[in-house]
N, C-alpha and C positions, 0 to 999 in steps of 0.2 A: 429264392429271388436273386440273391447275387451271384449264382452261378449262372442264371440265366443271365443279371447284367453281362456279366464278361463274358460269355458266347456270343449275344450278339455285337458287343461291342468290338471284339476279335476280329468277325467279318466283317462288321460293316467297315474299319479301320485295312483290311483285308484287301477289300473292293476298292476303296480309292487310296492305294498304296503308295500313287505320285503323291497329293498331299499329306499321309502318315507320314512319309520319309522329310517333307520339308519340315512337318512339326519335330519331328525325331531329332534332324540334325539342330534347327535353332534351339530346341531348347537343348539340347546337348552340350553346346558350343557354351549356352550364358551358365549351364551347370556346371562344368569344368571348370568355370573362371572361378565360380562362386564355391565349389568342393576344396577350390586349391586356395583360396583365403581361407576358408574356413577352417583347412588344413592348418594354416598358418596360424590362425587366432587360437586354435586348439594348444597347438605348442607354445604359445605367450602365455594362455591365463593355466596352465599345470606347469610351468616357470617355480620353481621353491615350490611346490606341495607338499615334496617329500619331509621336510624339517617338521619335528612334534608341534602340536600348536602351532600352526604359523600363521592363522588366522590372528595369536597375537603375536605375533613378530613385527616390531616396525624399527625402523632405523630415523635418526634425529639428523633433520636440517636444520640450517640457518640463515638465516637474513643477516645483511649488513646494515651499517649506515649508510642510509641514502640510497640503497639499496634494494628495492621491495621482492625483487627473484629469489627466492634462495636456490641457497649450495645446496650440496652433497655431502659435504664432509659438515665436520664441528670439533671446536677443540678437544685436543689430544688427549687433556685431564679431566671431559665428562663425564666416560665412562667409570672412572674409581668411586667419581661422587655421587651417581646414579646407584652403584653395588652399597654405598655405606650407609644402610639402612633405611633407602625410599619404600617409603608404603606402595605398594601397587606394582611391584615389580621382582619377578621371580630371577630376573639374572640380566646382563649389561656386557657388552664388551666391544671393543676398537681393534680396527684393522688401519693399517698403510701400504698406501700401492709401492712395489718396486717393479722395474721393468731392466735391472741391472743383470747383465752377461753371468754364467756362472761358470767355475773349469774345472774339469780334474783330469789329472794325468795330461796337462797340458793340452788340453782342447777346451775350447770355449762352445757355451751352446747357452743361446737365447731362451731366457726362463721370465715367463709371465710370476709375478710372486707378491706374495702378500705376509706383511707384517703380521702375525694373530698372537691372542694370550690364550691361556686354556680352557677360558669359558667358552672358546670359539664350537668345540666339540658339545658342549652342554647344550647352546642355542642353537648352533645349526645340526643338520640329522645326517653329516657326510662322518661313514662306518670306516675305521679304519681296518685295512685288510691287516696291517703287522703296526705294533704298538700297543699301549694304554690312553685312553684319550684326556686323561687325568694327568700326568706325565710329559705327554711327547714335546709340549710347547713351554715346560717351567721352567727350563734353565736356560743361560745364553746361549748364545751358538750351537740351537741345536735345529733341526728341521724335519718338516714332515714332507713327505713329495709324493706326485702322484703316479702311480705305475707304468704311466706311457713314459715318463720325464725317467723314471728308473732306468727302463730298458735303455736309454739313449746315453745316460750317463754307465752303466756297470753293465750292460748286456745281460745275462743269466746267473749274475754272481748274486748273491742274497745282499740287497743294502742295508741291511739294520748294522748302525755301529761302523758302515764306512764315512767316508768325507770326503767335500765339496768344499770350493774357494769362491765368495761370494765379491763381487770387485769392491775396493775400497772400505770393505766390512771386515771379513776375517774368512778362517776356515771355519765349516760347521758341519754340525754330526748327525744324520740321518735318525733319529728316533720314531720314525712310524711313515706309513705309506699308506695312501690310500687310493682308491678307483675314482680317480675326479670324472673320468668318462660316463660311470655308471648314472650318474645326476645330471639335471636340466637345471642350472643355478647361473641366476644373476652373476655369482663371484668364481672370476676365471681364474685359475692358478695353477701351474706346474709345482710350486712350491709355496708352505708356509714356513716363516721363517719363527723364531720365538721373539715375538713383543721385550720381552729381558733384552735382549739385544741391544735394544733402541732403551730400552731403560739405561740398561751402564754404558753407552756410547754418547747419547745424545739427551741425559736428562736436563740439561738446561733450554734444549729446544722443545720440550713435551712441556716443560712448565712453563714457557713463556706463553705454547700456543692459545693459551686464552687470548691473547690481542690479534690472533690473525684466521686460524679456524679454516685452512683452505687444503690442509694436508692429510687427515685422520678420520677416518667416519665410526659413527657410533650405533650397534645395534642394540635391543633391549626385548624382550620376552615381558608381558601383561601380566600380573596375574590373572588366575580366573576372576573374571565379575567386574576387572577394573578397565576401564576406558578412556584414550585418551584426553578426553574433558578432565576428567577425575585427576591426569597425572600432570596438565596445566598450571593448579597454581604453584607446586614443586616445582618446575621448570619455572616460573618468574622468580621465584625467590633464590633459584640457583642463576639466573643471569645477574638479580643486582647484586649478590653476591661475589659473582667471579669476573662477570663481563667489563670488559673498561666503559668507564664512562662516554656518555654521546661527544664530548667535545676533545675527547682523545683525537692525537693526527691518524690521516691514515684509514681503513675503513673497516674497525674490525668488526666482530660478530656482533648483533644487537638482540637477539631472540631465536629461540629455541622453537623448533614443529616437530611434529610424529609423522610419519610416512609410513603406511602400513604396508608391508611386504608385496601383497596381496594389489598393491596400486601402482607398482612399477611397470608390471607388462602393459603399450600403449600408451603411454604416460609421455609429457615433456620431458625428456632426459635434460636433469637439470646440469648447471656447470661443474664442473672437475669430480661429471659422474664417474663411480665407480662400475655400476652395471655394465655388462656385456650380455650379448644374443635378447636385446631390449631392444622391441620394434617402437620407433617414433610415433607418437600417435597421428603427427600428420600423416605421414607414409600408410599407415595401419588400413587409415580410414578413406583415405584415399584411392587405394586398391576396392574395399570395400563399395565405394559408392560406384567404384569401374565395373563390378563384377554386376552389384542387383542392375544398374544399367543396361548392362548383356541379359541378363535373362530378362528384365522388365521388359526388354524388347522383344523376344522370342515368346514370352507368354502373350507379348499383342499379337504376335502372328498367329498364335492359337486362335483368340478371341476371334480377331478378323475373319481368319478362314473358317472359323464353326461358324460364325454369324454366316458370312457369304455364299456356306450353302443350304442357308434356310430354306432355298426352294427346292431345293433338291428330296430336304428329309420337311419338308413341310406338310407333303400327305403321307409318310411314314409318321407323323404325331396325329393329325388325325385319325387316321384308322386305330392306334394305340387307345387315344381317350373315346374314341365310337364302340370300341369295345369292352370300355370300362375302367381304362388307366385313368387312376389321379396324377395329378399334377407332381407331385411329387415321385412318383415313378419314372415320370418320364425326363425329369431332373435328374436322378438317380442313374438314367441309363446316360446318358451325357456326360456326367460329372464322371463315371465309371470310364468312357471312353478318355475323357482325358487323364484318369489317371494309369491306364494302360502307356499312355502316350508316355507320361512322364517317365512309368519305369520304365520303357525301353530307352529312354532317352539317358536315365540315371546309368545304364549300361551301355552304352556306348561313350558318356563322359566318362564314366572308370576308366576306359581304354584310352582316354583323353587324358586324363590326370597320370598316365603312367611317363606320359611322354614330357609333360608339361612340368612336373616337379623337378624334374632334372634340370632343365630349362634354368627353372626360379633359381636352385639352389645356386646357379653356376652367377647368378647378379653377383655385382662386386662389392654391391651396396651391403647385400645378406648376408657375403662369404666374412665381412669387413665386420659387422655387429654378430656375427655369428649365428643368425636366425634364419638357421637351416630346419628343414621340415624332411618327412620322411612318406612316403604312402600308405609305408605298411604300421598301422595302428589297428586298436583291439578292433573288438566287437560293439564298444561301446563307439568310439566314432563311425563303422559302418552302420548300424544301429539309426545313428541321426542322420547319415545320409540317409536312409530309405525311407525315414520322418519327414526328413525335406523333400524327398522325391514326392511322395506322398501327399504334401500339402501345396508343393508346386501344380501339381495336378489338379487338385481338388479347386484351389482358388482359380485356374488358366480354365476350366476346364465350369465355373460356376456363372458365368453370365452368361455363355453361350446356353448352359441347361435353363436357365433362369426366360432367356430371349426364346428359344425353341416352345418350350413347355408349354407357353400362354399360346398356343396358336388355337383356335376355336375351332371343333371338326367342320361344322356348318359352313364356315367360311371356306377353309383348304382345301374342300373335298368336290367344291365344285367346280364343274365344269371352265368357269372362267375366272377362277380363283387365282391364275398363272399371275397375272398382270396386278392383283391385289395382294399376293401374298406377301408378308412382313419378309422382309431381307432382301427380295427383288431390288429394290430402289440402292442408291447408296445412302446409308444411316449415318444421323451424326455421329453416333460414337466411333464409328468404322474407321469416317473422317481422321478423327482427332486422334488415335491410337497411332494411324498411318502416318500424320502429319509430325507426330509425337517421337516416334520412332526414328525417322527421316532427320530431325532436327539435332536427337541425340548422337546421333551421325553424324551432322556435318558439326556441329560444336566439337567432338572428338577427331575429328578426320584433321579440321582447322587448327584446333591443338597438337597434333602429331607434327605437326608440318612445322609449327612453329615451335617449337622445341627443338627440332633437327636445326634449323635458321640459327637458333639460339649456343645449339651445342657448336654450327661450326664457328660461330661470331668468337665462343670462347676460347677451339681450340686454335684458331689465329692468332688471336690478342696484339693485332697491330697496335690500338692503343693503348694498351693495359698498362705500357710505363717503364717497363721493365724487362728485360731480356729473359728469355727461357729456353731458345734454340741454341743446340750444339753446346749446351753447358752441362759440365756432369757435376754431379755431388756427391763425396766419399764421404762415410761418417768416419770418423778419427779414432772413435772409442779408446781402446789405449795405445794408438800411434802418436807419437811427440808429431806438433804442427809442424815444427821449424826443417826437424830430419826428413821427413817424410816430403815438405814442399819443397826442397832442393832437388830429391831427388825426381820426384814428378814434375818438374819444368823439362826433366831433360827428357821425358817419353816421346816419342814419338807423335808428334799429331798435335801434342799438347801447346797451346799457346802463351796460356797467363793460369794462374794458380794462386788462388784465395783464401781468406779462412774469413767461416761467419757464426753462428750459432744457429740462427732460421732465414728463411729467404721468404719474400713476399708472396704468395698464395701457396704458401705447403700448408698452412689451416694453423701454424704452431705461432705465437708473436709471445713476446716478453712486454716488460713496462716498465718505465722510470719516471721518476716524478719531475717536472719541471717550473724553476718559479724566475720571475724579471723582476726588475722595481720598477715596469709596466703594470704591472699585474696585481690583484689584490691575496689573489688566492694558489696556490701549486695547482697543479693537471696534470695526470697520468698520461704520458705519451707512449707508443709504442719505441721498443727499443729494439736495434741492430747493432748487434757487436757485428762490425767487419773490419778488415782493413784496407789499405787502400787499394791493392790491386783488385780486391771483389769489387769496389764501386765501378773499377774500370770495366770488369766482364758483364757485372749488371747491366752495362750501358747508361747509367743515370747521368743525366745530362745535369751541369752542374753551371749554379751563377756562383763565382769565386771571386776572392780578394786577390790581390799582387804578393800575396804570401802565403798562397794555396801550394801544398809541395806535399809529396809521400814524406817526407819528413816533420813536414810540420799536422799532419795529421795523425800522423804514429808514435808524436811525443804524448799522445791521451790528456792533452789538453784543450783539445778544440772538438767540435762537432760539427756533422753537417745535419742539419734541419730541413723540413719541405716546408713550403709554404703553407701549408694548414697553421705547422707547430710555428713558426714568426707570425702568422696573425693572432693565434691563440695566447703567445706571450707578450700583445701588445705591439708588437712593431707595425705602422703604415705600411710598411711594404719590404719585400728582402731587401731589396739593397738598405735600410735602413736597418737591418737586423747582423746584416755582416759588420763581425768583431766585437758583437756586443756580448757583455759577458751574461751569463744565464745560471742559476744553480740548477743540481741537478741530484739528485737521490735513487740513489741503486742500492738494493741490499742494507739499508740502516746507516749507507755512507753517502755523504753530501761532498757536493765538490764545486769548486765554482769553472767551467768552461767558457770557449767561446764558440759561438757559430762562426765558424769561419767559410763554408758556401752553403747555398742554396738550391735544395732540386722541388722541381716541379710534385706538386701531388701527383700519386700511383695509388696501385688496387693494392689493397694488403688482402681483400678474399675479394671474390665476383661477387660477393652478397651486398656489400656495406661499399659506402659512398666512399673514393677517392678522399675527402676531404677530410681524414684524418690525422694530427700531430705524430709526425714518425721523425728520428731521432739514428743517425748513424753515429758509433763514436769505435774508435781503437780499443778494442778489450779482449788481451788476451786469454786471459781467465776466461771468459765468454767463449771462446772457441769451440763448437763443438764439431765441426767439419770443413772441407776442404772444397772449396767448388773451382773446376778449372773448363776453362774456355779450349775445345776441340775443335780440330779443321771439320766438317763436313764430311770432306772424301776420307779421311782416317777414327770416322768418329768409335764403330766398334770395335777396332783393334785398338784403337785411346783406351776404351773402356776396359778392355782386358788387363791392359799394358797397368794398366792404372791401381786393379784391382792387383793384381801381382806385387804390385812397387810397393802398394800399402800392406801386403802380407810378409815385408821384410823388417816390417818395424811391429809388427803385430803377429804372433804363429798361432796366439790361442783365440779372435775371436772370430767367428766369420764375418767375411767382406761382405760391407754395404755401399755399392756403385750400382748410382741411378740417374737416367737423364733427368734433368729440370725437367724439361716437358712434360716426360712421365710423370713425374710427382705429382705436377701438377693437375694433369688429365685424370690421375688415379683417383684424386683426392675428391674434383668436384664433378670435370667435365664426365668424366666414364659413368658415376649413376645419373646424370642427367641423361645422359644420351640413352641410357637402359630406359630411364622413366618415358622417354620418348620412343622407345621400342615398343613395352609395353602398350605405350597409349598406340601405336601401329597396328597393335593386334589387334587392340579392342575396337579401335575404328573397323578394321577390314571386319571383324565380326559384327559390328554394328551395319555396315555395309550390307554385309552378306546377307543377313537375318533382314534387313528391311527386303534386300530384292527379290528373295526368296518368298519374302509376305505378299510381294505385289504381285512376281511370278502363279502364285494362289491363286490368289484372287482374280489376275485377269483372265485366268483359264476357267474360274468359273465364272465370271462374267460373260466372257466370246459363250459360252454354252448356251448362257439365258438368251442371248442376243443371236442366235442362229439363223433362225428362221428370218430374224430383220435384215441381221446383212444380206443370206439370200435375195431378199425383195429389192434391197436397194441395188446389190449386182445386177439384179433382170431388168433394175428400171435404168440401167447406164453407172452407176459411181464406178470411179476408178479404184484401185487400189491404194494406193498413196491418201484416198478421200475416205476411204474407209478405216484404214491403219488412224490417220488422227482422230475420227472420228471417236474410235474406241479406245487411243491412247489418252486424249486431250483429259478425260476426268485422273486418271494419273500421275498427269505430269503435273496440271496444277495442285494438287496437293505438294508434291514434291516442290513445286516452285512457293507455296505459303509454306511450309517446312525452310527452303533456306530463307525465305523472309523473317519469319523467326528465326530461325539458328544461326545466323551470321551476324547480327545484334548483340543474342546473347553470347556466342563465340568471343568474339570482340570485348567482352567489357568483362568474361570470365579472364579470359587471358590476359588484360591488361592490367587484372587483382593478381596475378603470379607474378608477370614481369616485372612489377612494382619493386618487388621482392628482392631482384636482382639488379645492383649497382651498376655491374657492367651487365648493358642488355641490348637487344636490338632494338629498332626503328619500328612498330607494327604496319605494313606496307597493305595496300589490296589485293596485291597477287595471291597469296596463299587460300586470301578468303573466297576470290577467284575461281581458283581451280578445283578446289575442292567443291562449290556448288557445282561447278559446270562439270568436272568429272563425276559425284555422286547421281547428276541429275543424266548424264550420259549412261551409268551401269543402271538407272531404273529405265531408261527406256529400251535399253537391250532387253531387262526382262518382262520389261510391258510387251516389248516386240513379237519377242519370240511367239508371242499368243497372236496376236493381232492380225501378225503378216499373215499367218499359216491359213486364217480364219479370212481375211481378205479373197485369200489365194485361192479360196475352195469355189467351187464348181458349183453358180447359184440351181443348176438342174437337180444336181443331188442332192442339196439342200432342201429343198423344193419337194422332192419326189414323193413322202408321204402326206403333203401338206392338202 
C-alpha cells in the first residue's frame, strides 16, 4: 500500500511539476529559517552537558534591597559557608572575572581569566590535558591556561612550571593546561588563576563582600534526592546570619536563589552576568516566531494550492472510492504526496543552510555573545530534521487529504459536476490562509523598513547630546595619562586630547552617590571622571558661573551636573543650583563639591530616557583612557600616529584605538541594523512565498475559467476587462490583508520603539509603500496568469466546445 502511495504520488507531483516546484521552494525557504534556529537552540540547551550531574548544578543569585532583579554574582564568603557542612550539598565553589592584560618575555596579550579554587575541577567536567586537578589551583600564584592561550604565550615549548606576569598581581606559575576549545560552557577563560591569590592579596575585600555581593559568583552541586526547596530554609538562615541588616546604607545583598545550570541557555542574562555564548531569550524567541512565520506561510501555500486543484483530482477521488477506496486511503495518498513535497523540500533547504549559517555566524551581535553554531552536527540532529520534514508534511499536507477525501463519487462523476464540485468556488478557508499570509508580510515588510529609519536616526544622532564624530579613543592601560597626552597633542591631525574613564553610549557608566540639604534622601547618579579638555571635545554645551575655568574645575572640587541631577537634588532650576554645595560618595569616600555649570540632559544609551542624573567631576585616578579630537581630512593617519605615540609609553600591551563612532555603532547600532537585515530577509521570503501562492492559484483558476473567458472574448470584452475581471478576487484579498496588517504593523512596532529612548517619529510613508509595493508584486504575479489567458485566441479556446 505505501509503495503504491508513493508511486502515484511521484507522478502525479511529476505531472504538475510548475506547482511541485513552487511548494518545493516555499517550503524550503520557511525550512531553512527554521533548521538554522533550530540549529541555534540546539547549541544553547547542550551549553554545560558535559560537566557530571549537571542537572544538579546551579549557581546562587541575589536580590538587593529595593531591588527585586537579581544578580549574577553573591558574596565572595558563600561559598566556604555553603562547603562547612550544609546538608544537601555535595560540593560549593566561587569564581571572579579578570579581564587584565598578561606578559611574558615583554609582550602583552589579552587573556579572558577567571579567579577559581580547586573544587572548580570537582564541579565542573573540564579534563585537564597536563596537571593534577586536585593540585593545579591550591597555591598562590599559580595558573591553569588553556592550550590555544599556551601556544600564544610559549609557542611549542612545554608550559608546565614556566611563568606569566599578571598586571598589578604578581608573576604566576603555570601548573595545568587544559583544552577550553574542546567544551561548549557558559564560562569563557583563557586562564584560571588560583583563588589563594585573592586570599593573601585581597582578604579584607573577600570578607567585607557580605555588604556588597556584586563581584564573585557561587556555584554549588545537589546531592542526589535533594532539591532546591529543601536547600531554602539553609539559605535564609545563612542571610540573617551574614547579610547586613535592611536599614544598612547603600543596597547590599538581601536574599539568596538557585539558578539551575540547565536554565541559562535563553534566559534573561541577569546583571554583571558571567555567562558568555548565552542567547537572550528575547533574541532567541524572536528568531523563533520569524522562522514558524516563514514556514506557517509556505505550509498555506500547500493547503491553498491542494485545495485549488480540487477540480482537477476531483474525479480522480471519485473513480478511487467507485472502486472501492475508503476514505482513509484516499487521505493517505495526499497526506503521502505532501510528505514527498516536504522531503524534497528538507533537501534543498540543507543546500540553504550551507550557505545561511555562515551568513548568522558572521552577526556581530553572535560573534560578540559567542553563539556561533556550526552545520555539521551528529546523526542525532539530522535525525530531527527528517522528523520535522516528516511532520511538516503530514500536517501541510492533512487538510487538503482531509477536504479531497469527502468528495462523493455520485456527485464528481457526473456529467455536470464541473460547476458543483467542492473547490471550484473560492473557500473560506483559501480566503483566510491568503489574507493570512499577505498580512504577515506586510507587518514584516513594514517592520524592516522601520528599523532601517531607526538604524539610520541612530547612526546620525544629531540630537543625541553629545559628540561622536571625528573623536578617537585610546585605552591607556599602562600608558601614564600625563606623558602620553603631551605627546599626542603634537600628532599630526590631532586637535584637543582628553582623559575620561567611559563616554556616554559605549553601554559602560560608573555611579556616585549624591545628597543636598534639599533632599531627604542620597541617589545614585551616573558618574564621569573627565577633565576639562574632554568636556570641550564632547561638545557639552555648558550653563556656567563667572568662575568656570580649566583651573577651577581640575582643582576636584567642583562638578558639572545636567539637569536631571539639579532637579533630583532639589534645585528649581540650574541656575539655582550653580555653586551650591552637594556631597557626594565615590568608593566609601564622601566629599562635599560644588556644581559649578550646568549641561543639558543627554543619552547615556539609545534605550533609556535622557532624563537621567549624570555627574562630571576631575578624577584622575578615574582615568582610564584618552580621547582626542581629529581633523576629518587627517582622521586615519591621526589614528595610526596615535596608536604609535601610545606604544612609546606602552611596548608590552597591544594598542586600543577606536573611533567614538565605531564604539558606538558597534555596541548598539550594528545589531540593530543586523536585526533589521534579518527582518529584510524574512519579509522578502514572506513576500515571495505569498506571490508564489497566488501565482498557483491564479494558474489554476485561468484553467477552471477557460472556456468563460473564451465566451466573453467572442461576445466583445477587451483584455484590460478581462485581466480585472480575474484579477479583481486577488487583489482584494490582498487589499483586506493590508487592512489588517497595517493596524497591527503599527501598534506591533510601536510596543518596540517604546523601547528605545532615542527613536524615531512613526510616519505613514513606510506603512505606504510597503502595501502599495507588496500589493504591486501580487499583481505582477496575478498578472502573469491573467494577461496570457486574456491574450488567447477565444476560437481555440472554443474549438472543442
Amino acid at each position: 500500500m505505501l509503495r503504491n502511495y508513493l508511486k502515484i504520488a511521484l507522478r502525479t507531483l511529476w505531472k504538475q511539476k510548475g506547482i511541485t516546484a513552487i511548494n518545493v521552494v516555499g517550503l524550503a525557504a520557511g525550512m531553512a529559517v527554521c533548521l538554522l534556529v533550530g540549529l541555534l537552540f540546539w547549541d544553547q540547551v547542550t551549553h554545560d552537558d558535559f560537566h557530571p550531574d549537571s542537572e544538579r548544578i546551579h549557581r546562587v543569585t541575589t536580590t538587593h534591597q529595593e531591588n527585586p532583579d537579581p544578580y549574577a554574582p553573591s558574596p565572595a564568603g558563600l561559598a566556604p559557608v555553603l562547603r562547612d557542612g550544609v546538608a544537601g550539598l555535595e560540593t560549593a565553589t566561587r569564581l571572579r572575572r579578570t579581564d587584565r592584560n598578561v606578559s611574558q618575555d615583554n609582550r602583552g596579550f589579552r587573556a579572558q581569566g577567571l579567579y577559581a579554587e580547586p573544587q572548580f575541577f570537582d564541579l565542573f567536567g573540564f579534563q585537564l590535558e597536563a596537571g593534577r586537578a586536585a593540585e593545579v589551583l591550591s597555591d598562590p600564584y599559580t595558573a591553569v591556561i588553556a592550550q590555544d592561550f599556551e601556544t600564544q604565550l610559549y609557542g611549542d615549548q612545554n608550559p608546565m612550571g614556566r611563568t606569566f606576569q599578571l598586571k598589578e598581581m604578581g608573576t604566576f606559575t603555570v601548573t595545568g593546561v587544559v583544552d577550553r576549545d574542546a567544551y561548549r560552557s557558559h564560562l569563557d577563560f583563557d586562564v584560571l588563576y588560583s583563588f589563594a591569590t585573592l586570599q593573601q592579596t585581597r582578604a579584607e575585600e573577600i570578607e567585607s563582600d557580605w555588604d556588597r555581593g556584586y563581584a564573585y559568583y557561587t556555584y554549588l552541586r545537589l546531592a542526589p534526592g535533594t532539591t532546591p526547596a529543601d536547600l531554602a530554609p539553609t539559605l535564609r538562615q545563612i542571610e540573617e546570619q551574614y547579610l547586613p541588616p535592611p536599614s544598612a546604607e547603600g543596597v547590599p545583598p538581601e536574599a539568596f536563589r538557585l539558578q539551575a545550570l540547565s536554565a541559562l541557555p535563553l534566559s534573561e542574562l541577569l546583571p554583571n552576568e558571567i555567562a558568555t555564548g548565552m542567547l537572550p531569550s528575547v533574541i532567541g524567541y524572536f528568531l523563533g516566531i520569524l522562522a514558524l512565520l516563514v514556514l506557517v506561510a509556505a505550509a498555506f501555500n500547500y493547503v491553498n494550492l491542494s485545495t485549488a486543484r480540487s477540480l482537477t483530482r476531483a474525479r480522480e477521488v471519485g473513480v478511487r472510492k467507485a472502486v472501492g477506496a475508503r476514505r482513509r486511503q484516499v487521505m493517505g495518498q495526499f497526506v503521502a504526496e505532501g510528505t514527498i513535497v516536504s522531503l524534497l523540500a528538507l533537501g534543498l533547504a540543507l543546500v540553504l543552510l550551507q550557505g545561511l549559517v555562515p551568513l548568522y555566524n558572521q552577526l556581530s551581535i553572535h560573534q560578540t555573545l559567542g553563539a556561533q553554531i556550526d552545520v555539521r552536527q551528529g546523526p542525532l540532529v539530522y535525525g530531527a530534521f527528517l522528523l520535522f520534514a516528516l511532520g511538516v508534511g503530514a500536517v501541510a499536507g492533512l487538510y487538503p487529504a482531509w477536504h479531497l477525501s469527502k468528495f462523493r463519487p455520485a456527485r464528481v462523476l457526473k456529467a455536470s459536476a464541473q460547476s458543483e464540485t467542492p473547490g471550484l468556488g473560492w473557500m473560506t478557508l483559501r480566503k483566510v490562509l491568503t489574507v493570512l499570509q499577505f498580512t504577515v508580510a506586510i507587518v514584516v515588510i513594514v517592520t524592516a523598513a522601520l528599523v532601517y529609519q531607526q538604524v539610520q536616526h541612530m547612526e546620525q544622532r544629531d540630537n543625541a547630546g553629545v559628540r561622536t564624530d571625528h573623536v578617537a579613543r585610546v585605552a591607556l592601560q599602562d600608558a601614564p595619562m600625563t606623558p602620553f597626552r603631551q605627546e599626542a597633542r603634537a600628532v599630526t591631525g590631532v586637535e584637543q586630547v582628553g582623559a575620561v574613564r567611559n563616554l556616554p553610549l559605549d553601554g559602560r557608566t560608573t555611579t556616585a552617590s549624591l545628597h543636598s540639604a534639599h533632599i531627604a534622601d542620597s541617589f545614585a547618579s551616573i558618574y564621569y571622571p573627565a577633565d576639562y579638555e574632554a568636556l570641550r571635545i564632547l561638545d557639552v554645551p555648558l550653563t556656567t558661573t563667572d568662575e568656570w575655568s580649566e583651573a577651577r574645575f581640575e582643582d576636584g572640587q567642583v562638578i558639572v551636573a545636567n539637569k536631571a541631577a539639579t532637579r533630583t537634588l532639589g534645585f528649581e532650576s540650574a541656575k539655582s543650583a550653580l555653586g551650591a554645595p552637594v556631597m557626594m560618595e565615590r568608593r566609601d569616600t564622601t566629599r562635599q563639591v560644588r556644581i559649578a555649570a550646568v549641561t543639558p540632559n543627554f543619552y547615556i544609551r539609545f534605550s533609556e530616557s535622557p532624563d537621567q542624573p549624570v555627574v562630571f567631576r576631575y578624577d584622575p585616578a578615574g582615568f582610564r583612557a584618552a580621547i582626542a579630537e581629529v581633523a576629518s581630512s587627517q582622521e586615519q593617519a591621526a589614528l595610526t600616529a596615535l596608536s604609535s605615540t601610545w606604544q612609546q609609553f606602552d611596548s608590552v600591551n597591544p594598542p586600543d584605538v577606536r573611533r567614538y563612532d565605531e564604539i558606538v555603532r558597534s555596541g548598539v547600532v550594528t545589531p540593530i541594523a543586523e536585526a533589521g537585515g534579518v527582518l529584510a530577509l524574512v519579509a522578502a521570503l514572506a513576500a515571495l512565498i505569498g506571490c508564489l501562492g497566488l501565482l498557483g492559484i491564479a494558474t489554476y483558476t485561468v484553467q477552471t475559467r477557460t472556456r468563460e473567458i473564451g465566451i466573453r472574448k467572442a461576445l466583445g470584452a477587451t483584455v484590460p476587462s478581462v485581466v480585472g475581471l480575474l484579477s479583481k478576487d486577488f487583489l482584494w484579498l490582498v487589499g483586506a490583508a493590508g487592512a489588517l496588517g497595517l493596524p497591527l504593523a503599527w501598534w506591533l512596532n510601536r510596543l518596540w520603539l517604546r523601547s528605545m529612548a532615542y527613536r524615531i517619529e512613526m510616519g505613514a510613508l513606510p506603512f505606504v509603500l510597503s502595501a502599495a509595493g507588496l500589493g504591486v508584486l501580487a499583481f505582477l504575479a496575478v498578472g502573469s496568469q491573467t494577461v496570457r489567458a486574456a491574450q488567447t485566441d477565444p476560437a481555440r479556446t472554443l474549438r472543442d466546445e
